[in-house]
C-alpha positions in Angstrom: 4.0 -112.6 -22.9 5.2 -116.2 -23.1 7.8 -118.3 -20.6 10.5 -120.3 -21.4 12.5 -123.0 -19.4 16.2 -122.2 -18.6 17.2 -124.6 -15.7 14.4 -125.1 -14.1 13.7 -121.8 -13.8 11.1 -119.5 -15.8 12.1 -116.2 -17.8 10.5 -113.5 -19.5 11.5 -112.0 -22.4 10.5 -108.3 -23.2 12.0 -104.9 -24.3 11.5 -102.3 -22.1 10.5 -99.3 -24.6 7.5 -99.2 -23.0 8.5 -98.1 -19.6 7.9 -94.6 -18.2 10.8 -92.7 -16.9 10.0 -90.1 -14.5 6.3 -88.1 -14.0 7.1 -88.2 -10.3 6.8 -91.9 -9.2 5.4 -95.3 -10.0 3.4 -94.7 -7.3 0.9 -92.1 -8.8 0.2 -93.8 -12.1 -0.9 -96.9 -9.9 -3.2 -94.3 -8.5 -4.7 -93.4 -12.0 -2.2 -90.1 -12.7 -0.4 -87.3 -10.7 -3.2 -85.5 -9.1 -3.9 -82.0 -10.0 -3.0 -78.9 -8.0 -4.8 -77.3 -4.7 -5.1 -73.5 -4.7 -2.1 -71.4 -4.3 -1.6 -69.1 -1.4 -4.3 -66.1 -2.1 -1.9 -63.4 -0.6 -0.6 -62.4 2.9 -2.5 -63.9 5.7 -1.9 -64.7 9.5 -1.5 -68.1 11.1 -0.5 -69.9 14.8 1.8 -72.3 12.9 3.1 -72.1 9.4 4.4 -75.2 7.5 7.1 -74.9 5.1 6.9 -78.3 3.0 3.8 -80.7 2.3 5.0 -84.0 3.2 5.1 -86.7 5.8 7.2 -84.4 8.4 5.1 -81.1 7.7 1.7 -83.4 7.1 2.0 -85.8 10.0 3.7 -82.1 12.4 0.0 -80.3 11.5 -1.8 -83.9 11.8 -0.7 -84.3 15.8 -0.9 -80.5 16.5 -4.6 -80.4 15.3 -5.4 -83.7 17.1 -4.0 -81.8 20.1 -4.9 -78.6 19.6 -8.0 -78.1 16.8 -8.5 -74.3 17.2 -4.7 -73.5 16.1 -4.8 -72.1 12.3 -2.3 -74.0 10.4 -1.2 -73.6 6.8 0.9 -76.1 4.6 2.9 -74.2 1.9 3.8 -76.1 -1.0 5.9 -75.7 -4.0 4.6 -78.5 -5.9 1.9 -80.8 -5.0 1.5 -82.5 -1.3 3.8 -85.8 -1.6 5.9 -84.7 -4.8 9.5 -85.1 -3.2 10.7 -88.2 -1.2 7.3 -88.7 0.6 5.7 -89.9 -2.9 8.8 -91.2 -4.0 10.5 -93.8 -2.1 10.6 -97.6 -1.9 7.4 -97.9 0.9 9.5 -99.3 3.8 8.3 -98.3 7.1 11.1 -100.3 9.2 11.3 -97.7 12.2 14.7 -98.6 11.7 17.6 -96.8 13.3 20.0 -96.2 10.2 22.4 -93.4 12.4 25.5 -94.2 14.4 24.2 -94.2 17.8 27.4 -92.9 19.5 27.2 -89.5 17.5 24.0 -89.3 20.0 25.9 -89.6 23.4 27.1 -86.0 23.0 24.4 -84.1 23.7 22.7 -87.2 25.4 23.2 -90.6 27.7 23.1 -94.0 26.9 19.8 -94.8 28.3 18.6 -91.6 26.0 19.8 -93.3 22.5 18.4 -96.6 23.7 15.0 -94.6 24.3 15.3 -93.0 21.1 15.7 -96.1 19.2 12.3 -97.6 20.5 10.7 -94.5 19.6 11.3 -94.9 16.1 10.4 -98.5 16.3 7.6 -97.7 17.8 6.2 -95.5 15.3 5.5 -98.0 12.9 2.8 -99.1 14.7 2.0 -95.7 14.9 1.7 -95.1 11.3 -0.7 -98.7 11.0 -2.5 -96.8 13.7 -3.6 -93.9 12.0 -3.8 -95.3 8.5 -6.7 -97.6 9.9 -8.6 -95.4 12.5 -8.2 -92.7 9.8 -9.3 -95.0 7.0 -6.2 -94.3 4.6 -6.0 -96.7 2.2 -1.8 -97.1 1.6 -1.8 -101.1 1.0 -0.2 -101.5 4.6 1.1 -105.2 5.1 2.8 -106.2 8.4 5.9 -107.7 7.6 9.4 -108.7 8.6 12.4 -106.8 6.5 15.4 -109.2 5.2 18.6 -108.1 4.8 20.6 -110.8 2.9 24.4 -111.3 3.4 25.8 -112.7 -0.1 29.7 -112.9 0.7 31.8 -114.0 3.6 32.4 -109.6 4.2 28.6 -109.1 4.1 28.0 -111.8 6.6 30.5 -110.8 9.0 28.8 -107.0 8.9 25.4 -108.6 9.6 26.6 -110.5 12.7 28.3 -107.4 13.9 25.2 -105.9 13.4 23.2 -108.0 15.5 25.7 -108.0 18.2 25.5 -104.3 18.3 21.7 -104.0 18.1 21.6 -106.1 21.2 24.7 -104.2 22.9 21.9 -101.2 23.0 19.1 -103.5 23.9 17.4 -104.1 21.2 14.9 -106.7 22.0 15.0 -110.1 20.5 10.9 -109.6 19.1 12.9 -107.3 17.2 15.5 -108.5 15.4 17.1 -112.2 14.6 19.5 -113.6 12.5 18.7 -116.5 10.6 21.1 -118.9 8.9 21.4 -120.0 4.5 18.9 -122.2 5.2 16.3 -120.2 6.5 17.0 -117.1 4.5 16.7 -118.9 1.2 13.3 -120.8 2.0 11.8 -117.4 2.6 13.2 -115.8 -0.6 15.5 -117.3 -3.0 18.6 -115.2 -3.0 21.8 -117.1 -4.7 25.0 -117.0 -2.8 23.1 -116.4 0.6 25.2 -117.0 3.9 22.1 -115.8 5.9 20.1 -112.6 6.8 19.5 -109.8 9.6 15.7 -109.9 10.2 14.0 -106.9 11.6 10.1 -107.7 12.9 7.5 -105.1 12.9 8.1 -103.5 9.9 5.4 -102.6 7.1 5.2 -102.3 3.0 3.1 -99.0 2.3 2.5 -97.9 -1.0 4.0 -94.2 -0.2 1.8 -92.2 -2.9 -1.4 -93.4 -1.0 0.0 -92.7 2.6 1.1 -88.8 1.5 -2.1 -88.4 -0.4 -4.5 -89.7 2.3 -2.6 -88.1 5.0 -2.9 -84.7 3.4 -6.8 -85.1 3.0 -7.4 -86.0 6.6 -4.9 -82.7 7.6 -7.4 -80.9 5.6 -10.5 -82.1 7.1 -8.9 -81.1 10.5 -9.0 -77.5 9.8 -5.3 -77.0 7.8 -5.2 -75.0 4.5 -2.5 -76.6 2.1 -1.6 -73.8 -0.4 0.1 -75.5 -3.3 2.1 -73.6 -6.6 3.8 -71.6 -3.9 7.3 -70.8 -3.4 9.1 -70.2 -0.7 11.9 -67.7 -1.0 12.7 -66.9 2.7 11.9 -68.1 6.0 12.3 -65.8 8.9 11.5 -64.7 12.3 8.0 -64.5 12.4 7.2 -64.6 8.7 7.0 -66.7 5.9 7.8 -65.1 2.2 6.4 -66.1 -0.8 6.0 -65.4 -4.8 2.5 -65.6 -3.9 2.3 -63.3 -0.6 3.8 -63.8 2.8 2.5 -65.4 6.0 2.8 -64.3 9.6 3.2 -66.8 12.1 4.6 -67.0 15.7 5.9 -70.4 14.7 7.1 -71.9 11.3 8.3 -75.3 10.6 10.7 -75.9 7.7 9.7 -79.7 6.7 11.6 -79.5 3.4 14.2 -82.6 3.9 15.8 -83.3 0.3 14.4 -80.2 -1.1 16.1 -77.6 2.1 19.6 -76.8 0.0 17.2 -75.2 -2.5 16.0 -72.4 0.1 18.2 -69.4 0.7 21.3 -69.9 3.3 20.5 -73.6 3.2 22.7 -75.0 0.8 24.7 -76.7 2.7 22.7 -77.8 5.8 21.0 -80.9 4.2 22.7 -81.7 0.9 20.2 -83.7 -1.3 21.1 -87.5 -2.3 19.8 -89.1 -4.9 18.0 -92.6 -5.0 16.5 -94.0 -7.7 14.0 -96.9 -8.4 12.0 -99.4 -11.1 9.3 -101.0 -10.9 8.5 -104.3 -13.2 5.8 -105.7 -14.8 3.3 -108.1 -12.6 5.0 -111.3 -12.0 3.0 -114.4 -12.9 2.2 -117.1 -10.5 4.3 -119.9 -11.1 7.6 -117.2 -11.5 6.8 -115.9 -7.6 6.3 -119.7 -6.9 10.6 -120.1 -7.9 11.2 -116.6 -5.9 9.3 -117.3 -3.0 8.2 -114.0 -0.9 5.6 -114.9 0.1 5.9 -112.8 3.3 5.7 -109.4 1.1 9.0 -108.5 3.3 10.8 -105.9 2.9 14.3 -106.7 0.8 17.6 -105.4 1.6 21.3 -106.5 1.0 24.7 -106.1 2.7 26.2 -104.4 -0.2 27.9 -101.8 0.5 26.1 -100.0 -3.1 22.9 -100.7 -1.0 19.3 -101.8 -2.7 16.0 -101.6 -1.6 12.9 -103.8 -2.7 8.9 -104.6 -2.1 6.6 -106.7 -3.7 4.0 -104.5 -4.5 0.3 -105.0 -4.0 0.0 -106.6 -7.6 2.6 -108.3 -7.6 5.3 -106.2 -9.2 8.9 -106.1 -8.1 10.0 -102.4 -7.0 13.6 -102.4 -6.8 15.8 -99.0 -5.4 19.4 -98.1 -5.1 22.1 -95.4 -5.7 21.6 -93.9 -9.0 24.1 -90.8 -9.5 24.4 -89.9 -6.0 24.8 -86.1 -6.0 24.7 -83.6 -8.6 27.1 -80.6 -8.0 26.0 -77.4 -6.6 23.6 -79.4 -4.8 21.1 -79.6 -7.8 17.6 -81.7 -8.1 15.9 -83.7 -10.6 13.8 -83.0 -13.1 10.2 -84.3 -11.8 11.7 -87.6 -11.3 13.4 -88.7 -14.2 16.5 -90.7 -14.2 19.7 -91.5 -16.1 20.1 -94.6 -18.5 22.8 -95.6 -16.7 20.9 -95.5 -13.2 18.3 -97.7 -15.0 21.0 -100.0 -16.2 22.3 -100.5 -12.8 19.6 -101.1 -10.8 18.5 -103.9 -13.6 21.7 -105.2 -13.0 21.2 -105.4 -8.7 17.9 -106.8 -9.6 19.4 -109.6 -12.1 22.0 -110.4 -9.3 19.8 -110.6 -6.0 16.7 -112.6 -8.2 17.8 -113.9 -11.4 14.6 -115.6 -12.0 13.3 -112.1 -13.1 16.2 -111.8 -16.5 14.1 -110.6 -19.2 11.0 -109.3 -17.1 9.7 -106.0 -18.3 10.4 -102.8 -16.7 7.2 -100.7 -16.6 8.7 -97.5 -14.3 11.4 -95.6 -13.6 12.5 -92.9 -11.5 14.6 -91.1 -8.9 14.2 -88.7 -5.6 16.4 -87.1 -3.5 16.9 -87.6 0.5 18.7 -85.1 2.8 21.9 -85.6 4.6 23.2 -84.0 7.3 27.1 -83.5 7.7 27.2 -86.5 10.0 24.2 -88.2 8.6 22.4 -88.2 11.6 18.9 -87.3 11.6 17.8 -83.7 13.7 14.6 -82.3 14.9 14.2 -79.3 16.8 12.5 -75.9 17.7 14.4 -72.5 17.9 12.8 -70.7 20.9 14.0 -67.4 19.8 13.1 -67.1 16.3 10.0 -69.6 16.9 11.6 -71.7 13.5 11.6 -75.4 13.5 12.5 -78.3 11.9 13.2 -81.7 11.2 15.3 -84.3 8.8 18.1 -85.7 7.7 16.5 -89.6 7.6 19.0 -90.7 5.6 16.8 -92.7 4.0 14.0 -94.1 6.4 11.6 -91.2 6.2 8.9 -92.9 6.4 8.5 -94.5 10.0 10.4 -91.5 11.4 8.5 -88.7 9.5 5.5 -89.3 12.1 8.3 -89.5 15.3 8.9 -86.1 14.0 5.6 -84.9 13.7 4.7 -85.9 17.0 7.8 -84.7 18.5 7.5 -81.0 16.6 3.9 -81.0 17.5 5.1 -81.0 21.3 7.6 -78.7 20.8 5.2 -76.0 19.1 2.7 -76.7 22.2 5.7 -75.6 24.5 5.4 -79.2 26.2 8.1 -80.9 28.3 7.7 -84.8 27.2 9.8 -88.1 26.6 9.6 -86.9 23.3 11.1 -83.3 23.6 14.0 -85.1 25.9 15.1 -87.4 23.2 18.9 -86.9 22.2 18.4 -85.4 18.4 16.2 -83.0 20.1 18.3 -79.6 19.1 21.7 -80.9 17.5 23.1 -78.8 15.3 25.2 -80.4 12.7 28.0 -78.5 10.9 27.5 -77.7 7.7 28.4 -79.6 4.3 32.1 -78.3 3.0 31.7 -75.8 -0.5 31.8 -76.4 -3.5 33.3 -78.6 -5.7 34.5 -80.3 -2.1 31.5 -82.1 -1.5 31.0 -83.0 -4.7 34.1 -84.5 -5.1 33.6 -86.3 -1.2 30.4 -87.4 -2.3 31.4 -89.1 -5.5 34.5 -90.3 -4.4 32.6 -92.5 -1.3 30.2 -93.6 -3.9 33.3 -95.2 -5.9 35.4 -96.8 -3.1 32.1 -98.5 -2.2 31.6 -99.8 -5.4 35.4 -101.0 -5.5 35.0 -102.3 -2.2 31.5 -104.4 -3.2 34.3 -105.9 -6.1 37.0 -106.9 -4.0 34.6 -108.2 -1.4 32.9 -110.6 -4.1 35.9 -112.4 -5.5 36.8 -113.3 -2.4 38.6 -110.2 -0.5 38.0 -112.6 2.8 35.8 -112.4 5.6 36.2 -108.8 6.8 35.0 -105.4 5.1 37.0 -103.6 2.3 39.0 -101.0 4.1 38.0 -99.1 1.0 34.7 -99.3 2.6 35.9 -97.6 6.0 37.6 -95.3 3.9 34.8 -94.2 2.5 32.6 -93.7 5.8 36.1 -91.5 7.2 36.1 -88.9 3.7 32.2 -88.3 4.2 31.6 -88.9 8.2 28.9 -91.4 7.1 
């Protein structure tokens, strides 16, 4: 590969027909390939607690009920491999950030409960660090802050407010600053940058590693993870399969993106898709110009929001909206992605560092994440039918995954804790509106915010599109 000057800057210059689009992630080829498949279920067979989905909420839910509770008999049912939706997919922030309205929480709860809440799932990134190291999981973990840069006068007006709402519900300052231009650009050279929302104690995980490693200390606990299995209905008591069905008093459905594809579930969780690349390894003088030398986490106050890490080895991995929903609620194909997704997200990555023009991509690929009607994340246990469950991150699965699996593990045990008391303990979102309705919701909030990300950039003044707010008001976002 050779350099070349362009105002003081360096570029690369290389086609990209090279890159990989799809086979699950980026994340497994850095880990030599996706891995092969653990033994289906054998047939019908009893268990204490049956787990429907092998990811972070089903993997860390049987990870904190075996800790408390090692003679329960737990199974993992799988339709794919443990970590082949979102949990191997996404971006590796663990931000414990709280990405939901916090109002929507005061109706089933107080204000002192949502402010509890929230330090939960800051909290749990610690918790995560926690077990990764006293469990020996290797998921290159660096402690970090996350920057989220404000590019226009509209962006930095949202970050302020921001700030002035997380400390409105008490935030704490070791938590979360905002820094000025100045500041924001020595720690990563964004152009146009009015300043940045900085959230402390986050962490950069490399996803695959975290799901992977999780699932083999589940195992060595005493959980069986049956993999090739399908779940075609969940029930009272019972869990039925194309391989056999499994009895249990209680069942957790841990299925997140993937829950609109079970029967009668269409439209509790509807499946969004993100999408990410990954570039070649930067050289040394190119991250020298860019800076990030903090491996932060990346953000932006666009309202077509991106997501980036520098990766262990010094790649870029850069996320975002690719087509956002497809109709009838529909999923990828193992992870591949649309040209036009691709082109996009080069283009986000071109605008936020355009240092990196011409680098090779080496990845792409796409995942979906479930939402919720009012994109508010849930957790819960039915005492009547014994059926759990948990989602509807909206995007920050990661940190909150394990809050999950700590609070479903207390709710299985039948135990009365701060946990259990939290305020998304037991809501019940409506459901998503039919067909073609949501598609055309979905879609349409997807193009006002684009429009409004226009306007905003050439100078639509100091406040938010109201194209924007008409957005969140179609979709209750």
């Amino acid at each position: 590969m050779t350099y070349h000057g362009l105002t003081g800057r360096l570029c690369a210059r290389m086609e990209d027909d090279t890159m990989i689009n799809g086979e699950i992630s980026f994340w497994y080829a850095d880990m030599g390939g996706v891995p092969g498949y653990r033994p289906a279920l054998p047939g019908d067979l009893s268990a204490d607690v049956c787990i429907v989905g092998a990811g972070f909420t089903g993997l860390w839910t049987a990870y904190y009920l075996l800790k408390a509770r090692p003679d329960l008999s737990v199974v993992l049912l799988e339709k794919e491999f443990a970590g082949f939706g979102a949990s191997g997919r996404n971006g590796g922030w663990c931000s414990g950030e709280f990405a939901w309205n916090r109002g929507k929480y005061l109706a089933g709860g107080t204000r002192d409960g949502v402010i509890a809440f929230e330090a939960q799932a800051r909290a749990a990134v610690a918790e995560v660090v926690r077990v990764t190291r006293e469990e020996g999981i290797d998921a290159d973990i660096v402690e970090t802050d996350c920057l989220t840069y404000a590019c226009t006068p509209a962006q930095w007006e949202r970050a302020q407010a921001d700030y002035a709402a997380a400390l409105d519900w008490q935030v704490p300052l070791s938590r979360i600053e905002l820094i000025g231009a100045e500041e924001a650009t020595a720690r990563i050279r964004i152009p146009g940058t009015k300043g940045a929302l900085v959230l402390h104690g986050v962490a950069r995980v490399q996803p695959a590693k975290l799901v992977r490693g999780l699932a083999e200390v589940v195992e060595r606990m005493g959980a069986r993870i049956c993999e090739q299995t399908t779940v075609t209905e969940i029930a009272k008591g019972r869990v039925i399969t194309d391989r056999g069905v499994v009895s249990a008093p209680r069942i957790i459905r841990a299925t997140e993106g993937f829950t609109a594809t079970l029967p009668g579930s269409r439209r509790d969780l509807i499946p969004l898709n993100s999408a990410l690349i990954v570039t070649e390894p930067l050289p040394d003088a190119l991250w020298e110009d860019i800076g990030w030398q903090g491996r932060e986490l990346l953000s932006d106050y666009s309202h077509a929001y991106c997501y980036a890490q520098r990766t262990r080895e010094g790649r870029i991995a850069m996320g975002g909206r690719g087509v956002p929903y497809r109709f009838g609620s529909g999923i990828d194909d193992r992870g591949r992605t649309q040209a036009a997704t691709i082109a996009q997200l080069k283009e986000i990555l071109a605008r936020m560092l355009p240092q990196t023009r011409g680098l090779r991509l080496d990845h792409a690929w796409c995942g979906v994440l479930g939402v919720p009607r009012d994109w508010c994340v849930t957790a819960g246990l039915d005492p009547e039918t014994g059926i759990g469950w948990a989602g509807g991150y909206v995007g920050v699965g990661v940190s909150t995954s394990n809050l999950s699996g700590r609070t479903l593990a207390d709710l299985l045990l039948d135990r009365q804790t701060a946990l259990t008391a939290l305020p998304w303990v037991n809501r019940r979102p409506r459901k998503w509106e039919p067909e073609p309705f949501r598609w055309l919701g979905v879609h349409g909030m997807y193009q006002l915010y684009h429009l409004a990300d226009r306007r905003e950039a050439a100078g639509g003044g100091n406040k938010t599109s109201r194209l924007a707010a008409l957005a969140d008001r179609i979709t209750g976002h």
